[in-house]
C-alpha positions in Angstrom: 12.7 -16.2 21.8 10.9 -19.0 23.2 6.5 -18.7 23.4 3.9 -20.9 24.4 2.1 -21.5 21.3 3.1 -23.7 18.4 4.5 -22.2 15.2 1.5 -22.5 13.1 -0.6 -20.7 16.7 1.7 -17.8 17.0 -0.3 -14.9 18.4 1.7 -12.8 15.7 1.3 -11.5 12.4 3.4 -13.8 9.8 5.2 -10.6 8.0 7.0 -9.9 11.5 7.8 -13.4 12.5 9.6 -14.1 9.1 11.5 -10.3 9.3 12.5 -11.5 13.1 14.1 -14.6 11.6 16.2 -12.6 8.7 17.0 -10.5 11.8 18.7 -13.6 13.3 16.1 -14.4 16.1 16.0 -18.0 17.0 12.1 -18.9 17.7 11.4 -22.1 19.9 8.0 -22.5 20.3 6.2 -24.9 22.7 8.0 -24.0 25.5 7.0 -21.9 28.8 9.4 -20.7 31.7 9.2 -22.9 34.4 11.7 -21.1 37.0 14.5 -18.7 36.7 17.8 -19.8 37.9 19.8 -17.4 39.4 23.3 -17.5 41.0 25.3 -14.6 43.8 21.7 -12.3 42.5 22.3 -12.0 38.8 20.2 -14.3 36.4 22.3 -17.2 34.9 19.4 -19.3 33.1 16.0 -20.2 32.6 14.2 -23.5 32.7 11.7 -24.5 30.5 9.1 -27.1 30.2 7.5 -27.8 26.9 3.7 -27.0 26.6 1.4 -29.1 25.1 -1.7 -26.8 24.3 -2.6 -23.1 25.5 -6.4 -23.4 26.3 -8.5 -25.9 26.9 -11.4 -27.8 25.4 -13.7 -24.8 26.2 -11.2 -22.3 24.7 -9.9 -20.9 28.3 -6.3 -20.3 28.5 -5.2 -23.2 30.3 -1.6 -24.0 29.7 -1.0 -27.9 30.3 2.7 -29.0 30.0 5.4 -32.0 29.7 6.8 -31.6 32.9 9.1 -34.9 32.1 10.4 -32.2 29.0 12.4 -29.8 30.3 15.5 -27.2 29.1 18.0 -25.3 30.8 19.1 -22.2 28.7 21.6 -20.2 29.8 21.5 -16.3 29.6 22.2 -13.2 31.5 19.3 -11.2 30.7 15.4 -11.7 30.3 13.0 -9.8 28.4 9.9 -10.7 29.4 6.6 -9.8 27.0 2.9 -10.9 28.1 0.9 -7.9 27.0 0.4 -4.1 27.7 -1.3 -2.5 29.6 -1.5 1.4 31.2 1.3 2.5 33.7 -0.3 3.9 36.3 2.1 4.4 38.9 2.2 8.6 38.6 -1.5 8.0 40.3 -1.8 8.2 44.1 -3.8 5.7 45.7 -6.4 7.8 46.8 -7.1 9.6 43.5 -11.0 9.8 43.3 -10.5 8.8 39.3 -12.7 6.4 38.0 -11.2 2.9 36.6 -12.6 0.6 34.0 -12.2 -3.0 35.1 -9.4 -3.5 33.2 -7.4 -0.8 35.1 -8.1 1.6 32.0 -9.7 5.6 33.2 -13.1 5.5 32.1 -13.6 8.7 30.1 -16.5 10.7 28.3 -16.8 8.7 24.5 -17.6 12.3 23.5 -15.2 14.8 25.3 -12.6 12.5 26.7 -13.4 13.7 30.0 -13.0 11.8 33.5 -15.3 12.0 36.4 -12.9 14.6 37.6 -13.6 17.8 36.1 -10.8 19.3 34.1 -8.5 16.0 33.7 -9.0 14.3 30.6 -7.3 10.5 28.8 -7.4 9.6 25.6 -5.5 7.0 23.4 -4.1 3.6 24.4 -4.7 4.7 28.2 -8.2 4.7 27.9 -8.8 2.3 25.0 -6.3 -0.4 25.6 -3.6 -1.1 22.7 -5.2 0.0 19.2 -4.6 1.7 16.2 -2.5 4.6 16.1 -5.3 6.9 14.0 -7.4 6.2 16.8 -4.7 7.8 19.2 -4.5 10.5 17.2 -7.5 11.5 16.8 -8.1 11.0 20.4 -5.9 14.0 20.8 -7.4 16.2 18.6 -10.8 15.3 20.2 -9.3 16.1 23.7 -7.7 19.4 22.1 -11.2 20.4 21.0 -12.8 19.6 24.7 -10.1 21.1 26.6 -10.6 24.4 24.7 -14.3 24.2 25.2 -13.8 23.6 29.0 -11.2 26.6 29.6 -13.9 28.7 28.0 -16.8 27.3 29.7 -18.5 25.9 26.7 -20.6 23.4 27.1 -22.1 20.8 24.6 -20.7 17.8 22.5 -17.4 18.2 20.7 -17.7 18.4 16.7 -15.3 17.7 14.3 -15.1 19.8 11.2 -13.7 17.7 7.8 -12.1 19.7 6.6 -9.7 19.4 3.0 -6.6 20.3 2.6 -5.9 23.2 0.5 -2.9 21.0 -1.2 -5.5 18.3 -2.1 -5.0 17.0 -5.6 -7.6 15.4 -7.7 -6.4 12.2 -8.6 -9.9 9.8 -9.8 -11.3 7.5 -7.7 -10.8 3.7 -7.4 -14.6 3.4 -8.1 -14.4 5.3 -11.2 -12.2 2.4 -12.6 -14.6 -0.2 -14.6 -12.0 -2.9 -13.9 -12.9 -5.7 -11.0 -9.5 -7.1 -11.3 -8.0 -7.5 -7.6 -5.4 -5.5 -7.1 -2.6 -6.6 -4.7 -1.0 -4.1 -1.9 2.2 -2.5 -2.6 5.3 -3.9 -0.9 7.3 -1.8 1.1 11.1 -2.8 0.6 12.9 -2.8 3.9 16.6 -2.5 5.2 18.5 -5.2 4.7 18.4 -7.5 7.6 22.5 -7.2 8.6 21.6 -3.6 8.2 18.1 -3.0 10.4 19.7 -5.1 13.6 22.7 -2.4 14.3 20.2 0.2 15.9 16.1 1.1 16.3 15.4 3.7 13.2 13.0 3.1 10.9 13.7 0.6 8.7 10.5 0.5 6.1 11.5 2.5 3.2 8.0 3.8 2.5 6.4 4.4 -1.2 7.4 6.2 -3.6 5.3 9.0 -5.4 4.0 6.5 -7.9 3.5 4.0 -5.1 1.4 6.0 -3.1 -0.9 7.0 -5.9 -1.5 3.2 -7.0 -1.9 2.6 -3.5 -4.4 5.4 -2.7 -6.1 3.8 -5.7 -7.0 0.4 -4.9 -10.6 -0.1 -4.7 -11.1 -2.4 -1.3 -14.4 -3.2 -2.8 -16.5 -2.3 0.7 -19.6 -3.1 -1.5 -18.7 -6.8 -1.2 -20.4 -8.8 1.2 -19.8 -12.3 2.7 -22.7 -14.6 2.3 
């Protein structure tokens, strides 16, 4: 995997980075794709050219480069990652639906509605690349709205709390007189030689025990920074 940044400047979280090298994956940062070098149509390398910084003295991304530093690598297959963003090709041209300037719909906060009546978007297509509570809960909110709208209702969408009849009481973290930080539980994972051999989950989750201490840890949301 090669990647502009330096190591230590990695646009990724450090728990991933260090599971993708048990995995095997060789990571050379410092070095962007200068051309693809192809042969009879088919891809046969790429060349790179190392980067010296990302952005600029203002904080722009700016790429500057080497260009006396270059690398052939040769490969027959390129995966190329630079972000995410909503696929909206099932869209005609003409549709009347209203875009954020991001290409994103722009939807009702409330009711997840377009400007169209009776089409609604919710989760990562309307919010960009976010949590996946958010995403679900999007789809219960457009549930609700959708309901009211095949009924005629009008009026903002509410959402009941409502408590499981299984729910269990357990104490709360504040009712603990401790202050003593408590670390997050670790999830054990695969093996490495294991997890590479196919795409299935490979966090082994918590136990019973582990999921009550974790439940339990006070995150202190009294604290604030000064």
């Amino acid at each position: 995997m090669f990647c502009l940044e330096p190591r230590d400047e990695m646009p990724a979280w450090e728990k991933e980075v260090r599971e993708a090298i048990d995995e095997g994956i060789v990571i050379n940062p410092s070095w962007g794709p200068k051309r693809v070098i192809s042969d009879n149509g088919g891809v046969v390398g790429v060349e790179f050219v190392q980067c010296v910084s990302v952005f600029d003295d203002e904080g722009r991304y700016n790429p500057s480069f080497h260009e006396e530093s270059t690398q052939v690598v040769e490969t027959d297959r390129i995966i190329i990652s630079v972000g995410q963003a909503p696929d909206m090709s099932f869209l005609s041209k003409d549709s009347q639906l209203e875009r954020a300037l991001w290409g994103a719909l722009v939807v009702d906060e409330n009711t997840l509605s377009t400007n169209i009546p009776g089409i609604f978007a919710g989760g990562d297509f309307t919010t960009g690349p976010t949590y996946v509570i958010r995403a679900i809960a999007s789809g219960r909110r457009a549930a609700l709205a959708i309901g009211k709208y095949l009924q005629n209702e009008t009026g903002r969408i509410r959402i009941v709390d409502e408590k499981t009849d299984m729910e269990e009481e357990s104490g709360l973290a504040l009712d603990e007189e401790t202050t003593e930080g408590k670390p997050r539980v670790k999830i054990e994972l695969e093996s490495a030689r294991e997890r590479v051999k196919d795409f299935r989950e490979v966090e082994m989750g918590f136990t019973e025990e582990q999921a009550r201490q974790e439940a339990l840890r006070c995150l202190r949301c009294d604290l604030e920074e000064k």
